[in-house]
PDB file of N, CA, C and O in Angstrom:
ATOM      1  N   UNK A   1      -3.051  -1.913 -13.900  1.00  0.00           N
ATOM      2  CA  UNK A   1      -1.872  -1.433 -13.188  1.00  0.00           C
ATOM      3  C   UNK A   1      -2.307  -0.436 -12.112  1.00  0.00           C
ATOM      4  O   UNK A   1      -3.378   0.169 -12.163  1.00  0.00           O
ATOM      5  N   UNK A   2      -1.560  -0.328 -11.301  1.00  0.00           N
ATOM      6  CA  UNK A   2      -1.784   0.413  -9.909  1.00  0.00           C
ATOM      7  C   UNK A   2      -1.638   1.895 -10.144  1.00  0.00           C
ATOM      8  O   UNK A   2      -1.213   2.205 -11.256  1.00  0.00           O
ATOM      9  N   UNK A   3      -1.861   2.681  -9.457  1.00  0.00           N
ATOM     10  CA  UNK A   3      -1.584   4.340 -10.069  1.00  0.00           C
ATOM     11  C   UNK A   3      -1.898   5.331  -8.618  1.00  0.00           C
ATOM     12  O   UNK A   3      -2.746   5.102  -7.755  1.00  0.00           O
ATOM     13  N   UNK A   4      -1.140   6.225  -8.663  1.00  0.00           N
ATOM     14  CA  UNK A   4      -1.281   7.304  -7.202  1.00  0.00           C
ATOM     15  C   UNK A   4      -2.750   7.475  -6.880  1.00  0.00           C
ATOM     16  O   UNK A   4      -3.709   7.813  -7.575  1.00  0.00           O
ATOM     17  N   UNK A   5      -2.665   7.248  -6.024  1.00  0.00           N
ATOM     18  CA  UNK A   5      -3.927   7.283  -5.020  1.00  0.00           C
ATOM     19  C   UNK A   5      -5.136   6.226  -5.286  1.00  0.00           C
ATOM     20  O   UNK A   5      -6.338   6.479  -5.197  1.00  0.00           O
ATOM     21  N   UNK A   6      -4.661   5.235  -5.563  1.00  0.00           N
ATOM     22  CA  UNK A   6      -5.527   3.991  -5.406  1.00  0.00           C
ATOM     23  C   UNK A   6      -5.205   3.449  -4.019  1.00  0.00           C
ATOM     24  O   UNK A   6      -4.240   3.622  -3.274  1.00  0.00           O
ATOM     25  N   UNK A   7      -6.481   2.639  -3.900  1.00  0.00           N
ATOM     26  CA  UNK A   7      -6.509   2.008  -2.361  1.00  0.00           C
ATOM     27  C   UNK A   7      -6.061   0.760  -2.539  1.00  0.00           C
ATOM     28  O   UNK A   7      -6.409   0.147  -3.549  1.00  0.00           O
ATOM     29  N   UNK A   8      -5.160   0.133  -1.530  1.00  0.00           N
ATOM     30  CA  UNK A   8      -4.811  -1.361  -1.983  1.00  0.00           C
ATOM     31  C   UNK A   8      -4.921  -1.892  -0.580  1.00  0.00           C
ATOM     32  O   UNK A   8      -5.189  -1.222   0.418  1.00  0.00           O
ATOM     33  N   UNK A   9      -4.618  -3.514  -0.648  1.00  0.00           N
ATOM     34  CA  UNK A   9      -4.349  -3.924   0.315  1.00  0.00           C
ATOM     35  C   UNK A   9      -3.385  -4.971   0.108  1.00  0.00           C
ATOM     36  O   UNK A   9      -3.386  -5.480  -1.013  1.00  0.00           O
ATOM     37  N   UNK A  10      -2.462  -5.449   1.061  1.00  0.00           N
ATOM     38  CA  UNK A  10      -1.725  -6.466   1.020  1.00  0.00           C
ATOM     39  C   UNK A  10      -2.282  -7.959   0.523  1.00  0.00           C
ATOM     40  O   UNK A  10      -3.492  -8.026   0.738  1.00  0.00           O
ATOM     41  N   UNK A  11      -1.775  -9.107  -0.045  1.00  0.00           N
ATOM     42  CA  UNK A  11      -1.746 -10.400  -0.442  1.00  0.00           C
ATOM     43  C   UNK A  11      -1.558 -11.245   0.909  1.00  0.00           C
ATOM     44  O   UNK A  11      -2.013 -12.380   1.055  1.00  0.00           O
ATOM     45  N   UNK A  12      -0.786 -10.502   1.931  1.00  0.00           N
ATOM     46  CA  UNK A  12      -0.339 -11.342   2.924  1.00  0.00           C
ATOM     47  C   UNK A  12       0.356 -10.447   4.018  1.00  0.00           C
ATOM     48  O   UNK A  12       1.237  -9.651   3.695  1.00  0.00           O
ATOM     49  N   UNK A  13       0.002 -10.574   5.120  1.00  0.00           N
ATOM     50  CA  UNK A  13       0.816  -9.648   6.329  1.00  0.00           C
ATOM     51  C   UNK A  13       2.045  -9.545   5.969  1.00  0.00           C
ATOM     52  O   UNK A  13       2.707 -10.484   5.527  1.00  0.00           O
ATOM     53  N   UNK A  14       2.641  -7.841   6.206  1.00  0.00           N
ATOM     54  CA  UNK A  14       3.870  -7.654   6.237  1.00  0.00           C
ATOM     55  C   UNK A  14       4.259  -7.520   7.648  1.00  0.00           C
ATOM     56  O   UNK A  14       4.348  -6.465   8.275  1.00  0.00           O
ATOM     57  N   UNK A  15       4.472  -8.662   8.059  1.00  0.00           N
ATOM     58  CA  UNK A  15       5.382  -8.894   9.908  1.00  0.00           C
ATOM     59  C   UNK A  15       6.069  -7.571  10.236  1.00  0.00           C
ATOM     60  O   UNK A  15       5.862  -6.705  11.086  1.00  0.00           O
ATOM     61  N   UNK A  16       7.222  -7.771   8.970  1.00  0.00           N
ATOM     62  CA  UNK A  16       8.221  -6.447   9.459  1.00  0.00           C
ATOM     63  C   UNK A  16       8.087  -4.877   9.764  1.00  0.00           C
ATOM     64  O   UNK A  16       8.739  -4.023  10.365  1.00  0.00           O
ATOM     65  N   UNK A  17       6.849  -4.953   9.002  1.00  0.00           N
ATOM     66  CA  UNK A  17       6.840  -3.588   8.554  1.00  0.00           C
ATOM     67  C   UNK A  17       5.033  -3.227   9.626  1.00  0.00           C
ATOM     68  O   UNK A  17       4.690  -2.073   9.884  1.00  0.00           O
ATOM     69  N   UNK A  18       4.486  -4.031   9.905  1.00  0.00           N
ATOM     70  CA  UNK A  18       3.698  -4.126  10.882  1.00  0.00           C
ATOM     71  C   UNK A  18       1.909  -4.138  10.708  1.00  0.00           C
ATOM     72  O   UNK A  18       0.877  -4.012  11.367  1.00  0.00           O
ATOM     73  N   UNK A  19       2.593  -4.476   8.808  1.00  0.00           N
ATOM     74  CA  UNK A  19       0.855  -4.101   8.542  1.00  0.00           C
ATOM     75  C   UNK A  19       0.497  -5.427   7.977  1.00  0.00           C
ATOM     76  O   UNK A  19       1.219  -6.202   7.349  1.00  0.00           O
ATOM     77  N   UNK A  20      -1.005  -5.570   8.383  1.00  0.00           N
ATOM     78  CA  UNK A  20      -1.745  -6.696   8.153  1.00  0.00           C
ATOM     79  C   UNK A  20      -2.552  -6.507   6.599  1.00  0.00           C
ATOM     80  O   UNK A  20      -2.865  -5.534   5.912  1.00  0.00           O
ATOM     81  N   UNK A  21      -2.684  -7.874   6.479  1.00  0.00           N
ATOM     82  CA  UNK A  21      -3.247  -7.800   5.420  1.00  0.00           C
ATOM     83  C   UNK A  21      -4.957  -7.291   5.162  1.00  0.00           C
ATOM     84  O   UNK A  21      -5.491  -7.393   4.057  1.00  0.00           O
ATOM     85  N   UNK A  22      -5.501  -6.871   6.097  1.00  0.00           N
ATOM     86  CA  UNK A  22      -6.818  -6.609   6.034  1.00  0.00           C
ATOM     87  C   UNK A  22      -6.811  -5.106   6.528  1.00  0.00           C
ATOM     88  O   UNK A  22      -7.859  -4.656   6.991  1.00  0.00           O
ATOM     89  N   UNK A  23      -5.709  -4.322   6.457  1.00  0.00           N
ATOM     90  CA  UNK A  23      -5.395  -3.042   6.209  1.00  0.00           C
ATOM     91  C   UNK A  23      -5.414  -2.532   5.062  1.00  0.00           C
ATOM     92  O   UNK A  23      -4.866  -3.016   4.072  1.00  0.00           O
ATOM     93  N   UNK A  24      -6.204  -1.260   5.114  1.00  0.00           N
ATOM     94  CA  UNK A  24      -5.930  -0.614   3.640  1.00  0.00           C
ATOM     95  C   UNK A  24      -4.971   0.736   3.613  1.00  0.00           C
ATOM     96  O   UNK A  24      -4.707   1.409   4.609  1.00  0.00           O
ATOM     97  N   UNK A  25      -4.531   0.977   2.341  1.00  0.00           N
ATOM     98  CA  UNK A  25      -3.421   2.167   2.193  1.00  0.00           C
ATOM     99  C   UNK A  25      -3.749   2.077   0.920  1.00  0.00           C
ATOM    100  O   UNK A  25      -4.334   1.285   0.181  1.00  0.00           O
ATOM    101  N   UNK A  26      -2.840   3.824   0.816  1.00  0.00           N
ATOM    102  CA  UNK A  26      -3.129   4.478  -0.355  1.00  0.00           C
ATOM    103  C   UNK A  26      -1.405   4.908  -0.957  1.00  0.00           C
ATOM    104  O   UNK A  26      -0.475   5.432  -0.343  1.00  0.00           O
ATOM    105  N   UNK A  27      -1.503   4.414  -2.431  1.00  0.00           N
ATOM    106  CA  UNK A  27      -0.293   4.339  -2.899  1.00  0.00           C
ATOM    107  C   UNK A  27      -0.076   5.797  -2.932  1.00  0.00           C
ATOM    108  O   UNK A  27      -0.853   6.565  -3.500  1.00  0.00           O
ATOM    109  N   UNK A  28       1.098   6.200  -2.253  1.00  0.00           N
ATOM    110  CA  UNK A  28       1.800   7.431  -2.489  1.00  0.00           C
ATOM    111  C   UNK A  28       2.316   8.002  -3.037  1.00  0.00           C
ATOM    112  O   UNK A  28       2.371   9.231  -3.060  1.00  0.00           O
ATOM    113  N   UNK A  29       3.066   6.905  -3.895  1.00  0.00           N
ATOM    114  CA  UNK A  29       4.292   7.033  -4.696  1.00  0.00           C
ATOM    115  C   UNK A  29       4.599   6.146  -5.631  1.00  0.00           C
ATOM    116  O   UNK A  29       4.903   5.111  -5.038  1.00  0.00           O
ATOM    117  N   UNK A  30       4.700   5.966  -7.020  1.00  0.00           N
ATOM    118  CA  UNK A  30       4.703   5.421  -8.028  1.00  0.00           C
ATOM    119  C   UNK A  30       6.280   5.245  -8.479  1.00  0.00           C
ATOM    120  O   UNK A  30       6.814   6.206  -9.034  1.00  0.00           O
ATOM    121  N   UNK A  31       6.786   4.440  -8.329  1.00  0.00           N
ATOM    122  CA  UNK A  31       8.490   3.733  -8.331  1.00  0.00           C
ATOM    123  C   UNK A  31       8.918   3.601  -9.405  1.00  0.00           C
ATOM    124  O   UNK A  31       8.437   2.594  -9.926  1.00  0.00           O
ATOM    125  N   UNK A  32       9.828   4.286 -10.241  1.00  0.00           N
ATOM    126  CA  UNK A  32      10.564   2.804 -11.612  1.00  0.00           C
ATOM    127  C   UNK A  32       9.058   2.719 -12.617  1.00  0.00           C
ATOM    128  O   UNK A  32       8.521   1.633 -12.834  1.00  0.00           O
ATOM    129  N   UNK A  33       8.634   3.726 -13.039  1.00  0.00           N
ATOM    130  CA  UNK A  33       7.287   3.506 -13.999  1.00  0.00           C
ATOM    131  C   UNK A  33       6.457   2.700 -13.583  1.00  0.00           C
ATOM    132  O   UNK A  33       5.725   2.377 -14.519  1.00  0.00           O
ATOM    133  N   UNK A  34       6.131   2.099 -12.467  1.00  0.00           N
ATOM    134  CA  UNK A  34       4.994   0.926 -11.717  1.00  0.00           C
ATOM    135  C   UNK A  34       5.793   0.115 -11.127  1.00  0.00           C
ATOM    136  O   UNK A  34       5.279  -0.439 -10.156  1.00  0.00           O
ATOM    137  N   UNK A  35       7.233  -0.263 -11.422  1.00  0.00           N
ATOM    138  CA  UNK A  35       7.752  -1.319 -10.879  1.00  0.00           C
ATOM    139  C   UNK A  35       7.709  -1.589  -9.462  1.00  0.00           C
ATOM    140  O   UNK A  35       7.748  -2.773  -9.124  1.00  0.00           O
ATOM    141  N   UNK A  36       7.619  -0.507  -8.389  1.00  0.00           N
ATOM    142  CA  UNK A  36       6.947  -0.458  -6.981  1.00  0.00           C
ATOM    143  C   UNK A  36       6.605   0.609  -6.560  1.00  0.00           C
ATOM    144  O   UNK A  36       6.778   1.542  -7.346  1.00  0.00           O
ATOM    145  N   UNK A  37       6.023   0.928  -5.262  1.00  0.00           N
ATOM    146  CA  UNK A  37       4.993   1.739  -5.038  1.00  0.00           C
ATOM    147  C   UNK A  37       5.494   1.720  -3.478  1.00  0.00           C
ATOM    148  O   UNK A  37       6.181   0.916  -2.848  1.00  0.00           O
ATOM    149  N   UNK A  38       4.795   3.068  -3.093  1.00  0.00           N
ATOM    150  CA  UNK A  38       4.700   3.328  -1.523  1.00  0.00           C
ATOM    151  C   UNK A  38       3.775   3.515  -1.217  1.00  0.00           C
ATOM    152  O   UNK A  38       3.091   4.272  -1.906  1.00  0.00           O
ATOM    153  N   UNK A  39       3.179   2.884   0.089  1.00  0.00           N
ATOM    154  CA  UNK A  39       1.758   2.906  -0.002  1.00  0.00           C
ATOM    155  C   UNK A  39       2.002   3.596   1.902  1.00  0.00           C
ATOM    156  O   UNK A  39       2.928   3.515   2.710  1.00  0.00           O
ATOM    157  N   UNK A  40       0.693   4.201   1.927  1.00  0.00           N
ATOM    158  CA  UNK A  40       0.702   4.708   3.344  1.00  0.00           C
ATOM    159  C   UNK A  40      -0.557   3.601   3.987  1.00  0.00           C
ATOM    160  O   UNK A  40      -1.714   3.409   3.611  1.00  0.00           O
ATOM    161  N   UNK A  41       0.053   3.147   4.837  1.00  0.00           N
ATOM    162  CA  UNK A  41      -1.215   2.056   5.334  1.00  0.00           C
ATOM    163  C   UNK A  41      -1.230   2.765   6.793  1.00  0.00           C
ATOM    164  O   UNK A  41      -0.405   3.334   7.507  1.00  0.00           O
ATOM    165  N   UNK A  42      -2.933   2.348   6.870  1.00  0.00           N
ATOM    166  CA  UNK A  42      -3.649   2.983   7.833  1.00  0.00           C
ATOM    167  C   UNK A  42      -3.773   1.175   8.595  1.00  0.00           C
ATOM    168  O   UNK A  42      -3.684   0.065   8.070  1.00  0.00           O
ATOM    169  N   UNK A  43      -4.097   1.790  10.546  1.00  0.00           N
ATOM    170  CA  UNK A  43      -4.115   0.538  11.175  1.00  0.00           C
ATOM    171  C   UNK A  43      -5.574   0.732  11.230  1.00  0.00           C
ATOM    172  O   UNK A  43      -6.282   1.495  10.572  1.00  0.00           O
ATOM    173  N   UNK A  44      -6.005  -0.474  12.538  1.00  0.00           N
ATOM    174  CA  UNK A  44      -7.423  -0.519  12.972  1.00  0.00           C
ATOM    175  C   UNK A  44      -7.665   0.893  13.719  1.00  0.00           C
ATOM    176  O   UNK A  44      -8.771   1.433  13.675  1.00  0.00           O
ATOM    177  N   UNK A  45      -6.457   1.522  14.478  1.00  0.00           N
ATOM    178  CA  UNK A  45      -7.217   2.538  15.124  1.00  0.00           C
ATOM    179  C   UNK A  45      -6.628   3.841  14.400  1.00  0.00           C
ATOM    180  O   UNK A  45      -6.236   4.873  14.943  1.00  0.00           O
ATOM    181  N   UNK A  46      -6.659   3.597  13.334  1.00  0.00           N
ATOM    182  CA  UNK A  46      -6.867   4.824  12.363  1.00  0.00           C
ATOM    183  C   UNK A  46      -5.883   5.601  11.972  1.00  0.00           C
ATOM    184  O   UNK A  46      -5.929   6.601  11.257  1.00  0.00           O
ATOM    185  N   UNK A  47      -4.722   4.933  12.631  1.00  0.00           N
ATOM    186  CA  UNK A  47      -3.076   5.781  12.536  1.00  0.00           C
ATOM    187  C   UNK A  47      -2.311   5.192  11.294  1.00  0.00           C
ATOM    188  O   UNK A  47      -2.578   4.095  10.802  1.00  0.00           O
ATOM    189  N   UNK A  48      -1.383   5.997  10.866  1.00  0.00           N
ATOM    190  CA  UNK A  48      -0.630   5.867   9.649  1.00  0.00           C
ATOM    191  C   UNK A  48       0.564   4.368  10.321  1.00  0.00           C
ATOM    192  O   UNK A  48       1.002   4.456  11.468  1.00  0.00           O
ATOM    193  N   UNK A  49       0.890   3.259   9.520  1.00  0.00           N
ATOM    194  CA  UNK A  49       1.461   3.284  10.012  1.00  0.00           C
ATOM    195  C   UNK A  49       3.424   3.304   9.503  1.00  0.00           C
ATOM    196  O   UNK A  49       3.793   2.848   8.421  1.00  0.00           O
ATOM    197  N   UNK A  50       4.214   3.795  10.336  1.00  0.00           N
ATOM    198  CA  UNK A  50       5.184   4.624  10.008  1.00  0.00           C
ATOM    199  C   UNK A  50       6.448   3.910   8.897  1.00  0.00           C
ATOM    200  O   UNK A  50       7.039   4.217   7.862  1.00  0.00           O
ATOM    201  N   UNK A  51       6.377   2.583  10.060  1.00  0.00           N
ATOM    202  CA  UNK A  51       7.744   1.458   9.487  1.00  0.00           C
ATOM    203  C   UNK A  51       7.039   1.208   7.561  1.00  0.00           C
ATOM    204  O   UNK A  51       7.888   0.986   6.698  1.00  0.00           O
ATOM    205  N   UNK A  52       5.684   1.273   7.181  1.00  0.00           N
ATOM    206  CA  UNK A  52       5.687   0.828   5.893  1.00  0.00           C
ATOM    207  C   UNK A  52       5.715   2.084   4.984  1.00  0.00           C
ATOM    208  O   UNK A  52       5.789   1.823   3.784  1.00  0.00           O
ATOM    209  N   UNK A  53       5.685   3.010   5.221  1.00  0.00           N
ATOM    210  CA  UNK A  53       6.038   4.602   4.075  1.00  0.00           C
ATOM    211  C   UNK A  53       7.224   4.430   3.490  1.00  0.00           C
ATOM    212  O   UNK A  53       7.586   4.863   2.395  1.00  0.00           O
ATOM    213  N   UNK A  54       7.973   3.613   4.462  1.00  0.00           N
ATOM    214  CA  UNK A  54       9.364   3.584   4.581  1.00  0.00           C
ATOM    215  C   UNK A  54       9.498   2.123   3.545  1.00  0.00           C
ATOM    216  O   UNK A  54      10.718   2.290   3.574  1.00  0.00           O
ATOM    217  N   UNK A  55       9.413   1.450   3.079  1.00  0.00           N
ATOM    218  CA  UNK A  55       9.087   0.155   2.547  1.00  0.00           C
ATOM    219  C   UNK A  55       8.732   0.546   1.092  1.00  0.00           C
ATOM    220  O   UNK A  55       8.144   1.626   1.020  1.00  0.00           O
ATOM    221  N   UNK A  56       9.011  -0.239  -0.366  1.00  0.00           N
ATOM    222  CA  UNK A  56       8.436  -0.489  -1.236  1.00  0.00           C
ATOM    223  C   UNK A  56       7.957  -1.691  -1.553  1.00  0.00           C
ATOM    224  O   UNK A  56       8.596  -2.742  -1.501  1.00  0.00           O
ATOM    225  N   UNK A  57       6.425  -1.513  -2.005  1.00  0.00           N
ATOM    226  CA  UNK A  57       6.215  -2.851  -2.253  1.00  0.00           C
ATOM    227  C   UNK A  57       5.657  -3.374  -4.114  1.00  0.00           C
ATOM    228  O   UNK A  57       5.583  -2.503  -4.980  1.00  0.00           O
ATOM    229  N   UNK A  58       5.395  -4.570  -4.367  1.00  0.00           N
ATOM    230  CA  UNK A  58       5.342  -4.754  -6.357  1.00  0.00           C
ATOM    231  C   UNK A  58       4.065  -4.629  -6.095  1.00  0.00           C
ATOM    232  O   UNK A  58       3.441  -4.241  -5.107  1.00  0.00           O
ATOM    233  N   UNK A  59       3.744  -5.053  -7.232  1.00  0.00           N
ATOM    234  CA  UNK A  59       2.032  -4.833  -7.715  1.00  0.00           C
ATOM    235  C   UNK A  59       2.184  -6.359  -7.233  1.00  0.00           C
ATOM    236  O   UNK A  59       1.606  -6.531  -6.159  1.00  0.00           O
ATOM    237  N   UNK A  60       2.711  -7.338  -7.661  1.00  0.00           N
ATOM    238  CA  UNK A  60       2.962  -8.846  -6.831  1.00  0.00           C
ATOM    239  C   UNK A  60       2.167  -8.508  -5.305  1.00  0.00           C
ATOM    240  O   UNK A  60       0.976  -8.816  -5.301  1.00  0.00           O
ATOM    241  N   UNK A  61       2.501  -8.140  -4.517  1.00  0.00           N
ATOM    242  CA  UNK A  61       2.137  -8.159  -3.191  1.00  0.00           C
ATOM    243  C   UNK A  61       1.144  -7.274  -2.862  1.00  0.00           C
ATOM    244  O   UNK A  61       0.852  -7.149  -1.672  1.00  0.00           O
ATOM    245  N   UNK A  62       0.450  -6.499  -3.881  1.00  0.00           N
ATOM    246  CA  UNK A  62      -0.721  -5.837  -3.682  1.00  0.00           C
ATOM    247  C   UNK A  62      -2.274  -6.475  -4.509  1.00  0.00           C
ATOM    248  O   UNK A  62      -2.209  -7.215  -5.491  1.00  0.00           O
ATOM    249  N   UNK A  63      -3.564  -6.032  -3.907  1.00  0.00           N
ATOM    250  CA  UNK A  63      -4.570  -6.468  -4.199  1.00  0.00           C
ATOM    251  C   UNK A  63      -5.688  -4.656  -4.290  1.00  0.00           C
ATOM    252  O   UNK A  63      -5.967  -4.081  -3.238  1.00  0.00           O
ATOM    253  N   UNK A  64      -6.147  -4.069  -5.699  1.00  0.00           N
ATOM    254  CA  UNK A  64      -6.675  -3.037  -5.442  1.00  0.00           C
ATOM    255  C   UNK A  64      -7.556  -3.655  -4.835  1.00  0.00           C
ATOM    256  O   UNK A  64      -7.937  -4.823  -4.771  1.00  0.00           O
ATOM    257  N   UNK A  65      -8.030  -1.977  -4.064  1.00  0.00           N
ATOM    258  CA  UNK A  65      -9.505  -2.269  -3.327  1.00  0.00           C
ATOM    259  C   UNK A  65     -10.585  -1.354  -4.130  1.00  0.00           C
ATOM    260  O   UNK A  65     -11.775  -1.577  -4.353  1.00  0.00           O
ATOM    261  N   UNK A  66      -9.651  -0.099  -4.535  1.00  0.00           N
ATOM    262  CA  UNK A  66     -10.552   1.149  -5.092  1.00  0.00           C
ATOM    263  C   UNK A  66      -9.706   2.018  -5.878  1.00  0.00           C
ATOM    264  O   UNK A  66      -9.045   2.841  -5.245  1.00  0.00           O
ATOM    265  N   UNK A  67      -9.603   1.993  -7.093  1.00  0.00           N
ATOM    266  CA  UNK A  67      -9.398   3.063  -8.405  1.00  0.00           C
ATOM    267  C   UNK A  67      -9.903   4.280  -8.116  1.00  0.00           C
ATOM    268  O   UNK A  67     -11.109   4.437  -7.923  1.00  0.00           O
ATOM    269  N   UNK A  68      -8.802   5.513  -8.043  1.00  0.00           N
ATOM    270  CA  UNK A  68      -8.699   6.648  -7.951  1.00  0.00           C
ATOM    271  C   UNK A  68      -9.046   7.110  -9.363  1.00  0.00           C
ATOM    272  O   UNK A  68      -8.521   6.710 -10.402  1.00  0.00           O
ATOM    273  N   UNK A  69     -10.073   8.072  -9.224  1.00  0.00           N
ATOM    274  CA  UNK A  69     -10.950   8.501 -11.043  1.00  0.00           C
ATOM    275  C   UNK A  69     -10.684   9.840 -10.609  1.00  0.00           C
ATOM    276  O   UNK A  69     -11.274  10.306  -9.634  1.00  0.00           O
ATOM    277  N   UNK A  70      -9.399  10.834 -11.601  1.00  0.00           N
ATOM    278  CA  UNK A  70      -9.661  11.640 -11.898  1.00  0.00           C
ATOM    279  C   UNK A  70     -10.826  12.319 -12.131  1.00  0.00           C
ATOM    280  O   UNK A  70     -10.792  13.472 -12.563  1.00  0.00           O
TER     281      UNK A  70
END
């Protein structure tokens, strides 16, 4: 299961929200006991980007990249 401050990446471009799937972000926010998450995704040139903070997404549409170790 996913947990604050793990690195993820998308399953598949989110069009709407403007982030690609070969972007990584870091879950912010832990939803409904895991049921979704806010992730802050970073672009290619290194900026947050804004429209997906705003967005929740499932563990369905995420892929970890890197486990946050206390």
């Amino acid at each position: 299961m996913f947990k604050l401050l793990d690195i993820v990446r998308l399953k598949e471009d989110d069009l709407e929200a403007g982030v690609k799937k070969t972007y990584t972000g870091t879950i912010v926010d832990v939803l409904g006991n895991g049921e979704a998450f806010t992730v802050e995704f970073i672009d290619e040139n290194g900026d947050m980007i804004e429209k997906a903070i705003m967005k929740e997404y499932t563990a369905d549409q995420l892929i970890l990249v890197e486990s946050y170790n206390e």
